[in-house]
Backbone as numpy.savetxt, mean C-alpha at the origin, in Angstrom:
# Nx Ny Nz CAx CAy CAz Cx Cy Cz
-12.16 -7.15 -27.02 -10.78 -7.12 -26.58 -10.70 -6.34 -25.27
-10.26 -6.67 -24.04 -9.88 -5.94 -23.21 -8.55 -5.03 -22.90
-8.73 -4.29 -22.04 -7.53 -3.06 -22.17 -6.42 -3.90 -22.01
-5.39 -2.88 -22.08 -4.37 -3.71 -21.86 -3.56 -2.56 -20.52
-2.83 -3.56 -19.56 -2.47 -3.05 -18.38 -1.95 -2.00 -18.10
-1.39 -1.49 -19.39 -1.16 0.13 -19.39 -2.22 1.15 -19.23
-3.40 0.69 -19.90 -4.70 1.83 -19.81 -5.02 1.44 -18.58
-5.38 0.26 -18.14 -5.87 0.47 -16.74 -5.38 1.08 -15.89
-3.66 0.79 -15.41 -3.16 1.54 -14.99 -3.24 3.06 -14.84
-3.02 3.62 -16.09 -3.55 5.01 -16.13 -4.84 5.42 -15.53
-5.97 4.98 -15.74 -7.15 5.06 -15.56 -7.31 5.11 -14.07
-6.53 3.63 -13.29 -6.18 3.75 -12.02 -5.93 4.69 -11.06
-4.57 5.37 -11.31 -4.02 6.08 -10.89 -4.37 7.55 -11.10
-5.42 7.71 -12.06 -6.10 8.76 -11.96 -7.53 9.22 -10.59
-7.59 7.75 -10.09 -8.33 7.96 -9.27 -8.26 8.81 -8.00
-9.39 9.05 -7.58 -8.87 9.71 -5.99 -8.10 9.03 -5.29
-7.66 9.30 -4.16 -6.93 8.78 -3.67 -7.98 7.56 -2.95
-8.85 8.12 -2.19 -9.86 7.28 -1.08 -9.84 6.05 -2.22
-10.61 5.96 -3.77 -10.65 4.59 -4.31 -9.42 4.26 -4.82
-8.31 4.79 -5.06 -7.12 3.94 -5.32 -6.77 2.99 -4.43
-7.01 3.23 -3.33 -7.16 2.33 -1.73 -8.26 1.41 -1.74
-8.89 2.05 -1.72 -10.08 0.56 -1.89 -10.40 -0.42 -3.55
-9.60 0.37 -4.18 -9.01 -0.99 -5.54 -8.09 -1.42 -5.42
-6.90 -1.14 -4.37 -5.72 -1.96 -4.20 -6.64 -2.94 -3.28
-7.33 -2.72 -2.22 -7.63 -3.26 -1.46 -8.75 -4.85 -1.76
-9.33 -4.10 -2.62 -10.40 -5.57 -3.64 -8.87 -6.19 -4.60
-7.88 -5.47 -5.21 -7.14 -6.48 -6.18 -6.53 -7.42 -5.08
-6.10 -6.70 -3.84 -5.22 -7.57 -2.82 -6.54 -8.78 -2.43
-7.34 -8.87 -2.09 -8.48 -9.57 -1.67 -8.64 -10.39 -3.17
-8.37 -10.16 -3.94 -8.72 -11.27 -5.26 -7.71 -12.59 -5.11
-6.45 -11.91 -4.41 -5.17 -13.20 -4.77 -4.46 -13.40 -3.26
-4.73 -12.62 -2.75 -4.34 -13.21 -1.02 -4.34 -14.49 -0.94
-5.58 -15.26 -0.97 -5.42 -16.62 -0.82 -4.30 -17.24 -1.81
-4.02 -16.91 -3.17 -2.89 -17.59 -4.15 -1.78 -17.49 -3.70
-1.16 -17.07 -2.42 0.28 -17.43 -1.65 0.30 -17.60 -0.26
0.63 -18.34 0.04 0.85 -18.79 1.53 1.19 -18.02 2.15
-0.22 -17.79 3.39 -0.26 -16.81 4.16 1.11 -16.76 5.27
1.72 -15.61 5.70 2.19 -15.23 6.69 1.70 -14.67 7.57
0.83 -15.39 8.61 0.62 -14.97 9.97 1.08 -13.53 10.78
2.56 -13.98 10.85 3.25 -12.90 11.23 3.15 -11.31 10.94
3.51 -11.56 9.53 3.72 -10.79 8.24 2.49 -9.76 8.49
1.48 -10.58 8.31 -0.16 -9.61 8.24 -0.43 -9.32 9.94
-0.14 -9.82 11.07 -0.10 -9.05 11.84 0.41 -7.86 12.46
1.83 -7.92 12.13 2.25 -6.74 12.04 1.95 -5.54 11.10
1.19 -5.71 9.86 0.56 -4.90 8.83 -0.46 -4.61 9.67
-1.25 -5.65 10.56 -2.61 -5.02 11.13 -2.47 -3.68 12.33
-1.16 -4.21 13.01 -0.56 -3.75 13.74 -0.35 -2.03 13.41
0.68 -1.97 12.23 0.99 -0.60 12.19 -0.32 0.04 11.65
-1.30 -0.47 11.30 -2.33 0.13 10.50 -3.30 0.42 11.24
-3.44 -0.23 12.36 -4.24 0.80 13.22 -3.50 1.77 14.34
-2.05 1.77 14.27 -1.56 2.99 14.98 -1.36 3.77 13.42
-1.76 3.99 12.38 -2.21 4.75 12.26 -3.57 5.45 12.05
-4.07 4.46 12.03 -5.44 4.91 12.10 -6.19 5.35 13.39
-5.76 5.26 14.17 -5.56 5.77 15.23 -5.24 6.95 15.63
-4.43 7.39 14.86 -3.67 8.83 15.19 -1.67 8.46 15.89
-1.48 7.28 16.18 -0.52 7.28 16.89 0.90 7.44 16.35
0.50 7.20 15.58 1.77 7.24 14.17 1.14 8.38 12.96
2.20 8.38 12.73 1.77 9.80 11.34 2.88 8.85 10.46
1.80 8.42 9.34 2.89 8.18 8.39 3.95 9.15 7.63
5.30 8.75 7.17 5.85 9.50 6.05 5.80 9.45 4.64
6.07 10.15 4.01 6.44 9.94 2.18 7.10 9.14 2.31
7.38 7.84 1.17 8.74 7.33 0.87 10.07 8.51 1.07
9.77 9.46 -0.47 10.35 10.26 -0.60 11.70 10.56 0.89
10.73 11.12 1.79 11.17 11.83 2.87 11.79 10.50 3.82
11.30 9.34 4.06 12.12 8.28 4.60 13.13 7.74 3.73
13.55 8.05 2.71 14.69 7.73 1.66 15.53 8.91 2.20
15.56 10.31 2.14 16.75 10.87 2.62 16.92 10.93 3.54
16.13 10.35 4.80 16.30 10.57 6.48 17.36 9.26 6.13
16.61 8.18 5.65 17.48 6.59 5.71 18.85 7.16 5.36
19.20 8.02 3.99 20.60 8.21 3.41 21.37 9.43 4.28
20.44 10.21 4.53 21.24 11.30 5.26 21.83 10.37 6.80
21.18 9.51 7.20 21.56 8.81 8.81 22.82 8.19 8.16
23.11 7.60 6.66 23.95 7.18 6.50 25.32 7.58 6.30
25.71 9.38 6.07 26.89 9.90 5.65 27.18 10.02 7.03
C-alpha cells in the first residue's frame, strides 16, 4: 500500500529547504508537459528568476507582500 498524500506531505515539508526546491522542481518536471505550455507565462518566470538569482531583486515573504498590498489599500 502506498502512503497516502498526507504523509508525504508531511515528510515533504519537513525537508530542508534547498530539497523542498528541488522536489517541487522534479514534481513540476513530471507534469509540465500534461498542460499546454505558455510561452509567455514561463518566460517571464525565467525572467524574474534570474533577477533573482542574480542578486537584483530580493524576494519578499508572502506574508509581508499581503500587508504592503492591504496597507497600500486603506
Amino acid at each position: 500500500m502506498s502512503p497516502s498524500l498526507d504523509v508525504i506531505t508531511a515528510q515533504a515539508l519537513a525537508l530542508p529547504p534547498e530539497q523542498r526546491i528541488e522536489l517541487a522542481q522534479r514534481i513540476w518536471s513530471s507534469v509540465e508537459n500534461q498542460y499546454g505550455e505558455d510561452d509567455e507565462l514561463f518566460a517571464e518566470i525565467a525572467r524574474r528568476d534570474a533577477e533573482i538569482e542574480s542578486g537584483a531583486t530580493k524576494p519578499m515573504p508572502f506574508s509581508q507582500a499581503m500587508r504592503e498590498i492591504r496597507d497600500s489599500l486603506q
